[in-house]
C-alpha positions as CSV (number, residue, x, y, z in Angstrom):
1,X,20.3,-4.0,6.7
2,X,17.0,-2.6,7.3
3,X,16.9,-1.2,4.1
4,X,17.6,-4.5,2.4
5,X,14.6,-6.2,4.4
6,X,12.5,-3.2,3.5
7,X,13.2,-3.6,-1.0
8,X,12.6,-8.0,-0.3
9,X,9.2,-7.0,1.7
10,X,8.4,-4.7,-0.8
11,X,9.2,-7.2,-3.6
12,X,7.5,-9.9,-1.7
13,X,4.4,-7.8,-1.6
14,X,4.2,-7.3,-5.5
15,X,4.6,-11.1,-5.9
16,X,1.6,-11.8,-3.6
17,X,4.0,-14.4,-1.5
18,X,2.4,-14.3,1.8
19,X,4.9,-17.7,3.6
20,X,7.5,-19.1,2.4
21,X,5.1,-21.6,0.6
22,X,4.5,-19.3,-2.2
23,X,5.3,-19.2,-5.7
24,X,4.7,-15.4,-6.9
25,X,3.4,-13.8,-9.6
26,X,6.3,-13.8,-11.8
27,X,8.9,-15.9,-11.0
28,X,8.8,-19.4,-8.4
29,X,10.4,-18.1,-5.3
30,X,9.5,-20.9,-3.0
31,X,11.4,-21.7,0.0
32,X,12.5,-18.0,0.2
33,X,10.9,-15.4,3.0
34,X,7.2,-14.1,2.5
35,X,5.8,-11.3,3.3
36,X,4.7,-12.7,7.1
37,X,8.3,-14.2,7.8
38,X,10.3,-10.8,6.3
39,X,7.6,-8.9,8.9
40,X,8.9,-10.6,11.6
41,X,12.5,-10.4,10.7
42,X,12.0,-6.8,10.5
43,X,10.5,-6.7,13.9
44,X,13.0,-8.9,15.4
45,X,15.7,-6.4,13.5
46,X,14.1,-3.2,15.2
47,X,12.9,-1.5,11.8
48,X,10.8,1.4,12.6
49,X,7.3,0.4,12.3
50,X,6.9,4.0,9.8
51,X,9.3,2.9,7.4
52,X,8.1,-1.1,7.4
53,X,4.5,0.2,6.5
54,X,5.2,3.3,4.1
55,X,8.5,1.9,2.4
56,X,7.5,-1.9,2.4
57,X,3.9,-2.8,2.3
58,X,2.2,0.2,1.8
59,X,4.7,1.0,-1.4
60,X,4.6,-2.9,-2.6
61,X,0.7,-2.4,-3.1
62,X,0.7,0.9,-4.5
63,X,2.6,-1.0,-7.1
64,X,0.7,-3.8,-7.3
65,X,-2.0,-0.9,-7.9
66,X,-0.9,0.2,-10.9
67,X,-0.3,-2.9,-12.4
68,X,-4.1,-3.9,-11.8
69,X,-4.9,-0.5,-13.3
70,X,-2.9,-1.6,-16.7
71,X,-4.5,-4.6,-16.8
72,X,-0.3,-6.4,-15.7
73,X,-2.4,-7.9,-12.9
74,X,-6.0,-9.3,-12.5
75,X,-7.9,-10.2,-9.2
76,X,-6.7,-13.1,-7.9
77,X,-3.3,-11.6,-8.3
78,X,-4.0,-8.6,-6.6
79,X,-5.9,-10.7,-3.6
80,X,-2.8,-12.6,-3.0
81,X,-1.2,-9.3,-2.3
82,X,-3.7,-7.7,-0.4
83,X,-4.4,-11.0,1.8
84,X,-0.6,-11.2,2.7
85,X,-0.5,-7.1,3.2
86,X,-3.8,-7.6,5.4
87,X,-1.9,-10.7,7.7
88,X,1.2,-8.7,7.8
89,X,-1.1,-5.8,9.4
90,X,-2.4,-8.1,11.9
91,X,1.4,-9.0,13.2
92,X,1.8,-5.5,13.6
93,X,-1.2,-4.4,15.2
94,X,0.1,-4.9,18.7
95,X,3.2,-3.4,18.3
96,X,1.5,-0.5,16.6
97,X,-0.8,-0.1,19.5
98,X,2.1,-0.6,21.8
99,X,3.9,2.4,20.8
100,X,1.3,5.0,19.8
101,X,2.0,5.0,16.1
102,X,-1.0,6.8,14.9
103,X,-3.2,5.5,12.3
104,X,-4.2,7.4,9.1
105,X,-7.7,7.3,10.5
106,X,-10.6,4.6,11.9
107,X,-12.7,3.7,8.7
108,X,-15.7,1.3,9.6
109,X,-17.2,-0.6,6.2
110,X,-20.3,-2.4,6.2
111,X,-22.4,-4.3,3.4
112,X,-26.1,-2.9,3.7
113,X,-29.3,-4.4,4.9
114,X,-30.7,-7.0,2.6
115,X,-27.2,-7.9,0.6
116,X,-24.6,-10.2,1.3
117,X,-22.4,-10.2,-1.1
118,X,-18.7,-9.1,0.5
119,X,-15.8,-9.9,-2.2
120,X,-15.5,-6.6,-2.9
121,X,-15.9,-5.0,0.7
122,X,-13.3,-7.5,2.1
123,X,-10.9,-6.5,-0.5
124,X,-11.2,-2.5,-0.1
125,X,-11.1,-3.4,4.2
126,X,-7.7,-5.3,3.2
127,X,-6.2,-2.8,1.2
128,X,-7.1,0.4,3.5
129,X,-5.4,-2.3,6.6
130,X,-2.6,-2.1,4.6
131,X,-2.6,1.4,3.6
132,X,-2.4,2.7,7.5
133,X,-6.1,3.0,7.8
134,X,-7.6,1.2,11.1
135,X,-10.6,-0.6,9.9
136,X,-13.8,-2.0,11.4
137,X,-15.6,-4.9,9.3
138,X,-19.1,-4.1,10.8
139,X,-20.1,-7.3,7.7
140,X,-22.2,-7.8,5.3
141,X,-26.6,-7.5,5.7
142,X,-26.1,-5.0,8.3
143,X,-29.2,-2.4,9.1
144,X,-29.1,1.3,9.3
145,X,-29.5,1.3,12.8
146,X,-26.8,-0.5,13.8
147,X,-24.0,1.0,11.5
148,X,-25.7,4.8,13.0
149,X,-25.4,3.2,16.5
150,X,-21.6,2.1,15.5
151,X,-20.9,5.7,14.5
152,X,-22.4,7.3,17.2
153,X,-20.4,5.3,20.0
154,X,-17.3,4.6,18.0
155,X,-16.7,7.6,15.8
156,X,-14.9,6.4,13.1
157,X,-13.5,9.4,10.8
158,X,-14.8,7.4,7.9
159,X,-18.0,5.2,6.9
160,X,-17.3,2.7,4.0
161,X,-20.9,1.5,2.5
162,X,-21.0,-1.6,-0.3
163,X,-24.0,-2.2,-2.7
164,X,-23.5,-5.2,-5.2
165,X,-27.5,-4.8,-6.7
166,X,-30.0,-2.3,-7.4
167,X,-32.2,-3.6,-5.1
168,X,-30.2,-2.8,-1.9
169,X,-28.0,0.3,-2.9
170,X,-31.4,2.4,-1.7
171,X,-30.3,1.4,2.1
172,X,-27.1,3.8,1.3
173,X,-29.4,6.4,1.3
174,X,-31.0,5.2,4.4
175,X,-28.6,5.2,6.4
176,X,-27.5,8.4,5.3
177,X,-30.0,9.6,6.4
178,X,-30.6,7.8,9.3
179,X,-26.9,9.6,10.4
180,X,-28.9,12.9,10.0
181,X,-31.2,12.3,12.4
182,X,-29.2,10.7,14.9
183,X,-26.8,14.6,14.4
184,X,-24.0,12.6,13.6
185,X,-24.0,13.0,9.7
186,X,-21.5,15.6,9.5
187,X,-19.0,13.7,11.5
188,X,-18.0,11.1,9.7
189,X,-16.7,11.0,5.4
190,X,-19.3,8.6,3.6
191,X,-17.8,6.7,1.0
192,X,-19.9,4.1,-0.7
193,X,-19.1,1.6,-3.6
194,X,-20.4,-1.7,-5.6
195,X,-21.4,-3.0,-8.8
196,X,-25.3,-0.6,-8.7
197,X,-23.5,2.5,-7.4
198,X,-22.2,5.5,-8.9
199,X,-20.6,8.7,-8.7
200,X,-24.5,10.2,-9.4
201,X,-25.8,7.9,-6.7
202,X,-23.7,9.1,-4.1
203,X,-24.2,13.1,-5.0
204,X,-28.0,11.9,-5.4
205,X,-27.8,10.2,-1.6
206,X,-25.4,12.9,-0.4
207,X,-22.7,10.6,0.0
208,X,-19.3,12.0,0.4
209,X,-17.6,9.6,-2.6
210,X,-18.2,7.0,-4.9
211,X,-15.0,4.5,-5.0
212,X,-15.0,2.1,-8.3
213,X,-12.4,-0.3,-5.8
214,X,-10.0,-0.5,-3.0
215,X,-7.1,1.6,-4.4
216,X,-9.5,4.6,-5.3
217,X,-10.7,4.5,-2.0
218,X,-7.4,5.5,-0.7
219,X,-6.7,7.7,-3.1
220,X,-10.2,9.8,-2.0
221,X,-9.2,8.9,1.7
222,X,-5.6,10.7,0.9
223,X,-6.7,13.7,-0.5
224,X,-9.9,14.5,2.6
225,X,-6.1,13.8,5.1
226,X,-4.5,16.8,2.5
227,X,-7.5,18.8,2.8
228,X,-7.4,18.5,6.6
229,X,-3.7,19.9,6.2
C-alpha cells in the first residue's frame, strides 16, 4: 500500500498537480489526488517520512529535472512542480520536526542589497525544500550586515546569494567579505547564482559555487554532503 501511494505521489509530482484541481502536464487528471491530498493520505497511512521524501517527492522532481534539462519541460511547468513539492514540505515540517528526522542541512538564501528581483531565488528555495534541505528565505534587497548577522547567530551550513544585474552582483563579494571579518567565513558553503554571475565571478569573489538554477544547486550541495563522508 505504501508503495502504491509512494509511485501516484511521485507521478503527481512530475505532472505539477498540486490539489485535486489540477490538470497536469500531460494528461487531465482532474478530480483525482494531488500531490497535497496523496501527502496526507500517506501520513494518515503511517509511511515513513524517509521514504515519502526520497522515493516520492524528492524522486518526482529529480525527474521533473531532467526533463527541464532536455528542454520536455519549460518554467512554468517545472514551477507547478516545485510549488506543489514546496506545499507538500510545509505539511510535513511538523511531523519532521516532531520526530527528529534530520535534514540534509540549514541553507539560508538571500537576494542582495540593491536588487529585488526573486523568481529565480524563490524557485532554487523551493526546490532545495523539496530536496531535504531546511531553508531560510532571508528575501530579496537584503544588506551584508544583516545576512553576516544571520550567519553568525543562526549558522546555517550553507549561504545561497542571488544577483539578477551587473550592478548588484558586486554586494556578493561584500558580503563575502564582510563574513571574513565577522571570522565566520569559513563556516558556512557560499553558493551564489543569477542572470550577471558566473562560475569566474564566484572564484573571482571567493565564492564556494556558482549554480546556473535550482537543480544544480543540489547537485553541488550533494557532492560538499559526499565530501563530508
Amino acid at each position: 500500500m505504501s508503495e502504491d501511494i509512494i509511485a501516484r505521489l511521485k507521478e503527481n509530482v512530475i505532472q505539477g498537480r498540486k490539489t485535486s484541481e489540477d490538470e497536469g502536464v500531460d494528461a487531465d487528471m482532474t478530480g483525482q489526488p494531488g500531490v497535497l491530498e496523496l501527502t496526507r493520505a500517506a501520513l494518515e497511512q503511517g509511511v515513513p517520512l524517509k521514504d515519502l521524501i526520497t522515493n516520492g517527492l524528492t524522486a518526482g522532481m529529480q525527474v521533473v529535472g531532467e526533463r527541464f534539462s532536455r528542454k520536455e519541460y519549460f518554467i512554468p511547468d517545472m514551477l507547478a512542480s516545485a510549488e506543489a513539492v514546496g506545499a507538500a514540505m510545509d505539511i510535513l515540517k511538523p511531523h519532521l520536526e516532531a520526530s527528529r528526522v534530520e535534514t540534509k542541512g540549514k541553507f539560508a538564501i538571500a537576494t542582495v542589497k540593491g536588487d529585488i528581483h526573486d523568481i529565480g531565488k524563490n524557485i532554487v528555495a523551493i526546490l532545495l525544500k523539496g530536496a531535504g534541505y531546511e531553508v531560510e528565505d532571508l528575501g530579496i534587497d537584503v544588506p551584508a550586515e544583516k545576512i553576516v548577522e544571520y550567519v553568525t547567530q543562526e549558522s546555517p551550513d550553507y549561504l545561497g546569494l542571488s544577483a539578477l544585474l551587473t550592478t548588484t552582483m558586486v554586494a556578493m563579494g561584500e558580503v563575502i567579505e564582510e563574513l571574513k571579518q565577522n571570522g565566520v567565513r569559513d563556516e558556512v558553503k557560499v553558493l551564489i547564482g543569477g542572470a550577471a554571475v558566473s562560475a569566474e565571478f564566484a572564484e573571482e569573489i571567493g565564492a564556494d559555487a556558482f549554480c546556473l538554477d535550482g537543480f544544480e544547486a543540489i547537485r553541488v550541495l550533494d557532492s560538499f554532503e559526499t565530501s563530508k563522508a
